[in-house]
N, C-alpha and C positions, 0 to 999 in steps of 0.2 A: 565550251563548257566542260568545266569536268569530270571527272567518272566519279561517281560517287564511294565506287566500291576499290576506287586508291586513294581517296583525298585522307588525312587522315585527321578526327577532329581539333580541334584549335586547342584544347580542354579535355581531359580522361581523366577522372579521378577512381580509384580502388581503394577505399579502407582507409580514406585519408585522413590523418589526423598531426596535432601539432599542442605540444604540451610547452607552457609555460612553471615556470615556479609556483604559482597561486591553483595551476588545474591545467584541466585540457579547456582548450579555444576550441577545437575540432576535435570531430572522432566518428571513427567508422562511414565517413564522405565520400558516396559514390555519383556520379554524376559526368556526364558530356554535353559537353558544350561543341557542335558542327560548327566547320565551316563557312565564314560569311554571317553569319546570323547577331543579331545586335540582342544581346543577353544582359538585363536586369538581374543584380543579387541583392536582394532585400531581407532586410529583417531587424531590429531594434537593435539599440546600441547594447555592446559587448557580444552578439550574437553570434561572432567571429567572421563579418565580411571583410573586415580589412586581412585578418588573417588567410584567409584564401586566396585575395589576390596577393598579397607580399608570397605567397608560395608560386604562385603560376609566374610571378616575375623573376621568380629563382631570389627574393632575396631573404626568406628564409628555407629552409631547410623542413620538410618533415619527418615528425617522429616517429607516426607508421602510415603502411602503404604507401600509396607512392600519386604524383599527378603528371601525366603525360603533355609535353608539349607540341603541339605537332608531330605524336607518336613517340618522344625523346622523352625518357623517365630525367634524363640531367642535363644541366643546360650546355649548351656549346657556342662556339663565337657567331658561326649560321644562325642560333635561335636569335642570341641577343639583337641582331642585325634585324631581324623580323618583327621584334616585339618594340612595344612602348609601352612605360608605365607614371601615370601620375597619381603619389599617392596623395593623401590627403596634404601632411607636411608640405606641399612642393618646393623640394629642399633647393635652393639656385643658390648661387653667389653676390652675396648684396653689394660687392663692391661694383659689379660691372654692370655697364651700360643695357639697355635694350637690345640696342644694334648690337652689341658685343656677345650678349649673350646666345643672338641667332646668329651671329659670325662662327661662336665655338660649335653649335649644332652644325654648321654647314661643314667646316673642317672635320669635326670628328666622324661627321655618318658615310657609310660608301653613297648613299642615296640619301639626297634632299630636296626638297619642296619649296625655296624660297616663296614662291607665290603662295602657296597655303598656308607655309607658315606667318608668311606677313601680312594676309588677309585677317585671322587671327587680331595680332596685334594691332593694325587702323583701324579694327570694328570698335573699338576700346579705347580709342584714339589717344593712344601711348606715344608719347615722344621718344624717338631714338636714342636721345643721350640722357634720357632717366633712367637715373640707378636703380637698380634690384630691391636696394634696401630703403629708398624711397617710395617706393610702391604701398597702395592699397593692397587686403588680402584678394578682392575679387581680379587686381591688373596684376597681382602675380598668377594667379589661375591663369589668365589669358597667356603669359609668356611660358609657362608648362604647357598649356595646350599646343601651343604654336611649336612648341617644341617638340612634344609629341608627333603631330602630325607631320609637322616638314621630314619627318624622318622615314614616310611613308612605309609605317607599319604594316604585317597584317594581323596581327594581332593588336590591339590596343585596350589596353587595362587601366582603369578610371575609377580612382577611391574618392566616393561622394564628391565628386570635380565641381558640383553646382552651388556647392551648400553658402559660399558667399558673395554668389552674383544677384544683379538684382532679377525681376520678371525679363525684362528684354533682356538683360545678356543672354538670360537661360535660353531663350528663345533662339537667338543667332547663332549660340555655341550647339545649339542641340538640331538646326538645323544644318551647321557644318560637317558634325559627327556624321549625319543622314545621309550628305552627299556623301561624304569617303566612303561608306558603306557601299550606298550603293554602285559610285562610279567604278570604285575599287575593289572591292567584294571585301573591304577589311573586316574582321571577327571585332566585334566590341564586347566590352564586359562592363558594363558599368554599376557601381552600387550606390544606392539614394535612398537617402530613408525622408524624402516626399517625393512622395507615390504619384500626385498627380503628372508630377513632368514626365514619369515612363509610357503614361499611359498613349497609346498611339504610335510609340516610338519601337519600344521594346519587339519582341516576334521571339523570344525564348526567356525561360525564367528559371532563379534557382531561389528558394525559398529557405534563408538558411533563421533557424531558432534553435537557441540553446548549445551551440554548438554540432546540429546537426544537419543535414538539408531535409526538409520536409517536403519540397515540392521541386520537382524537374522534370523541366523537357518543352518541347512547343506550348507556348502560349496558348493559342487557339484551341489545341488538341485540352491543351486542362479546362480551359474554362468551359468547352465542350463535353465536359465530362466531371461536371457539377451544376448544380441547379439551388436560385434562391426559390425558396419556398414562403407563403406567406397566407394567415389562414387563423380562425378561430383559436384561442387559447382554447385549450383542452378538447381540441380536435384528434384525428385518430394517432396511433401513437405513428415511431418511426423507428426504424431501424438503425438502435445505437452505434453499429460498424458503421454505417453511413453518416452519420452525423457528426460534422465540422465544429457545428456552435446552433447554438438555439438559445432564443432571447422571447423572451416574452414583456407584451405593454401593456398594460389595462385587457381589452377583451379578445386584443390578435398577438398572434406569434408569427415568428421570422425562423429560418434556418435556411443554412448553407449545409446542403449535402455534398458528397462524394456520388452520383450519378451523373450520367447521362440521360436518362432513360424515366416515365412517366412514374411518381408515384401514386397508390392511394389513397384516399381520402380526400379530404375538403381543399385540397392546397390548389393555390394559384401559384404558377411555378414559369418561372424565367431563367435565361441565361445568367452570370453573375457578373458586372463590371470587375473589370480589373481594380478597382478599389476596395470594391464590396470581399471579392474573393480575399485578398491581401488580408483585409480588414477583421475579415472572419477567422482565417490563420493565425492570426497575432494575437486577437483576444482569445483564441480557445488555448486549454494544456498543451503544451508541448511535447506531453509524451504519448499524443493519438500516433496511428501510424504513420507512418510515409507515403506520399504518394507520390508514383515515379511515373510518367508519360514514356513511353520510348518514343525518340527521336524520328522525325520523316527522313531519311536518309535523301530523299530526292531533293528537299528545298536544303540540305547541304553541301547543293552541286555547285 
């Protein structure tokens, strides 16, 4: 196993940001993503999750501060060798075959995976000599994945990979993602904006709205460290820093606080699913504060 106190995380961001013509996509983005860990980035469209990861894949450039890749503020031939990235577009060559396409992945990578990658491809049951540009958009997802993977990353970087598979692809591709993880200790990032496929999957989260990140760090540690509440309308009041969202129905109220820890008054108070949590982030303003988990450094051994 290894030392936690040399691994360096997969993901450092400092004051990161990334301006366009129209605005900033990012700004002032701080956040680590450790080691191994399979990390969900969620947040509503334009929110800038594609923009984050096109930065962590070096394909674009930030405008300020900076994101660390395995400790490297810029990329080098070593990073590229380590990373994968599928972004949404998954841009291939529509003239070439299947087989040809994973014949170019095996020639170009120093390290390939034929068997994973062509696991991949027979779940989906792809014929060899179908062209790129014949494909469905869900049978091209599978030959970026396949590509991805046979190149046995340890980073791998995943812009909304699921969005046009059906229920079982999502299912076989998101339990293949699980094995690399864990066989291989690969770091995932993936972003999806339906929530329920992360849930059970994920084990680290970055919460990005508006351009900012509003939530990072351990999963666990966040939702451990918020409580739904549920209890008479015009029950005792609560403490506005604490409060995420609060909704009221006929003669009960709901809130998503920021604790840990018991409140008083009349409330019935639980843990918060990872949906509920999400859910409550996204309908409230954007410009409550941040909240930042710090990282267990031990489960990024």
């Amino acid at each position: 196993m290894n030392d936690p106190t040399t691994v360096a995380p997969a993901l450092e961001a400092v004051g990161l940001g990334r301006q366009y013509r129209g605005g900033w996509a990012l700004r002032g983005c701080d956040f680590t993503v450790p080691t191994g860990r399979i990390c969900g980035v969620v947040g509503p469209n334009g929110a800038g999750k594609s923009t984050l990861l096109a930065l962590a894949a070096r394909q674009l450039d930030a405008t300020e501060g900076e994101l660390r890749v395995f400790g490297k503020a810029t990329g080098t031939p070593d990073e590229h060798s380590r990373v994968s990235y599928v972004a949404q577009e998954k841009p291939l060559y529509p003239g070439l075959t299947v087989a040809e396409t994973l014949r170019m992945g095996r020639e170009l990578n120093p390290v390939w995976d034929q068997e994973a990658a062509q696991q991949i491809v027979d779940q989906g049951e792809l014929r060899p000599r179908q062209r790129i540009g014949s494909l469905s958009g869900g049978q091209r997802t599978r030959v970026s994945l396949a590509l991805a993977l046979g190149k046995v990353p340890e980073l791998l970087l995943l812009d909304e990979p699921m969005a046009d598979l059906d229920p079982l692809a999502r299912h076989q591709l998101m339990g293949t993602l699980m094995s690399a993880a864990a066989e291989r200790g690969t770091t995932i990032v993936v972003s999806s904006h339906i929530l329920p496929e992360l849930d059970g999957v994920i084990d680290h989260l970055l919460l990005v709205q508006g351009g900012r990140i509003r939530l990072s760090g351990d999963l666990e540690e966040i939702l451990e460290g918020h409580r739904l509440l549920s209890g008479p309308a015009g029950g005792a009041d609560l403490p506005p820093e604490l409060v995420v969202e609060q909704r009221i129905g006929g003669r009960r109220a709901t809130a998503l606080v920021r604790t840990g820890e018991p409140l008083d008054g009349p409330w019935e108070s639980e843990r918060p699913s990872l949906d509920e949590l999400l859910l409550g982030y996204l309908r409230s303003p954007a410009d409550l504060p941040r909240t930042a988990i710090p990282a267990n450094d031990e489960k990024a051994a």
